[in-house]
N, C-alpha and C positions, 0 to 999 in steps of 0.2 A: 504494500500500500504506500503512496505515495504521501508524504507530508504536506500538510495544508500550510498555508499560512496563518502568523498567527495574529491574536489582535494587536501583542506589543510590538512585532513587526510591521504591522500596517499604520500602529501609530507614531512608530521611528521615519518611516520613508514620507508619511503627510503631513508630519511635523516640520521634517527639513522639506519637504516641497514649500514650503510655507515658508520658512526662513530664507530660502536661498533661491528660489523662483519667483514664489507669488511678490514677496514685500518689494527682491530687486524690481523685478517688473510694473508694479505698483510704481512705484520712485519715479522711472523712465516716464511709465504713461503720464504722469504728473506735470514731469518737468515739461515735455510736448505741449500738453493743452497747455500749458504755462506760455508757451514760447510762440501756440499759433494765436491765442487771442489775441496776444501784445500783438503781433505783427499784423490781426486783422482791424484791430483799431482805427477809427480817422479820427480826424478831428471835427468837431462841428462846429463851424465858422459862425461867427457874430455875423444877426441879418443885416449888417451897414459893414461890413468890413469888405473888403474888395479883395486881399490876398492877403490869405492868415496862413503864416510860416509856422515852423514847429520851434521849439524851445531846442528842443534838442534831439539827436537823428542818432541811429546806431547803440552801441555801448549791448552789455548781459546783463540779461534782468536775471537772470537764473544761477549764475556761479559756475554753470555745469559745462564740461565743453564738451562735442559731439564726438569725440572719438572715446570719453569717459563714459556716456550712455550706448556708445556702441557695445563697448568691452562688458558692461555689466547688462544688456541685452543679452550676447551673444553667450553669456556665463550661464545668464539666470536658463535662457532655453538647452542649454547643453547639459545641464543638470536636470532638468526636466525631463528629457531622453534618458539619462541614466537613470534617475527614479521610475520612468516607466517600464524599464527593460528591469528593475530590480524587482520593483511591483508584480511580474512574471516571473521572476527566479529563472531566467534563462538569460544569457550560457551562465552558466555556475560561475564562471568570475566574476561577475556582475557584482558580488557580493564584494570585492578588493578593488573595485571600481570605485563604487558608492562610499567606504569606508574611504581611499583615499581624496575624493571629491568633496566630502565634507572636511576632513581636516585640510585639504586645501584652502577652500572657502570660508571655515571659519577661522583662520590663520587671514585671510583675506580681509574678513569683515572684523576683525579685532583690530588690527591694524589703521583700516580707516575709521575706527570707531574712536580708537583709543588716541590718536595724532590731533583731533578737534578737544579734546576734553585737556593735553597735555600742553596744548598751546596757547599763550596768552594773547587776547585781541589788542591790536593797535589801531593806535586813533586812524592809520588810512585805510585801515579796512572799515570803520564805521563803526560805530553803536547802535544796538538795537535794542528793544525793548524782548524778543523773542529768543535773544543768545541763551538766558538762560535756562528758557523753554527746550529750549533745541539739544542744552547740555545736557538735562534731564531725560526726557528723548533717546540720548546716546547712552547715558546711562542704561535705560533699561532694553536696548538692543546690544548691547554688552551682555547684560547679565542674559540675556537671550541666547547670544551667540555662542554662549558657554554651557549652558545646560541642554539645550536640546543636542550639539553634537557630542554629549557627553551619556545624557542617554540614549541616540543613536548608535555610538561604538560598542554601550555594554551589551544592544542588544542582539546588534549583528555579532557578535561573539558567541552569544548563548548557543547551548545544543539546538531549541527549536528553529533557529534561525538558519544554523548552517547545515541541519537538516533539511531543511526548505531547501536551501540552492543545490545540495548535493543529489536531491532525487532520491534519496532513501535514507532511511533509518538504520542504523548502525548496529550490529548482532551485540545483542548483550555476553559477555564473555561469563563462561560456567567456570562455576568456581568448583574448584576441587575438592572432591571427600574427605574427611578426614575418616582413617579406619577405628573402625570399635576396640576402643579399649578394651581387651584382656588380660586377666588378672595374670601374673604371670608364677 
């Protein structure tokens, strides 16, 4: 009989979809509609003005640059693939796949997490009223980042698990008689 999946498995691999697909891709689609309103914007001219200029043309409203949202696109869907190929348990390495995709990534996501919270703002970057909003934020996509790929590793380790990718259950090994004492 073949091994099912189990449910702490199913909620190892929808946990990290979640972290490492859904949010990144979340983030991108954000920053988009961010970037097409701005650009679909006009201005609406005073009715006696004859030619009303812009204050100001170009500059990032967003921080983000397109080769930043490319790479965390192209991350978030490439894990998505491997959680769906894991989601099946086939081919059986899928399992040393996933395991090392998420210590990648969250190696990744600690990194950019941790570099915003260790750095101090200066006056030409600005003041806002939301930095501390946002540090808080990091904070708890930190402690995120840390615990679901910490319960993901225990649990692609467990028997149930690497049962699942291997395709069978493993012969329980018979243990040995011990002979009957006789008096001697």
């Amino acid at each position: 009989m073949k091994p099912g999946r189990t449910f702490g498995l199913s909620l190892a691999i929808l946990a990290s979809v979640m972290l490492f697909s859904l949010l990144p891709l979340m983030q991108v689609s954000m920053v988009l509609i961010v970037q097409y309103r701005i650009t679909q914007m006009v201005a609406d001219p005073l009715p006696d003005a004859q030619d009303v200029q812009p204050i100001a043309v170009g500059g990032d409203f967003t921080g983000v640059s397109d080769a930043t949202l490319f790479l965390q696109t192209l991350l978030g869907v490439a894990f998505l693939l491997v959680a769906v190929f894991a989601w099946m348990g086939r081919p059986s390495f899928i399992r040393y796949v996933m395991i090392a995709a998420v210590c990648g990534l969250t190696l990744m996501t600690l990194i950019t997490s941790v570099l915003p919270l260790v750095s101090q703002p200066t006056l030409q970057a600005g003041l806002d009223s939301g930095a501390e909003i946002a540090r808080s934020l990091l904070a708890g996509r930190i402690l995120l980042a840390i615990l679901v790929p910490l319960y993901v590793l225990w649990y692609m380790n467990r028997a149930p698990a690497r049962a699942f990718y291997r395709g069978y259950y493993l012969a329980v090994p018979e243990t040995p008689r011990e002979p009957a004492n006789t008096p001697a």
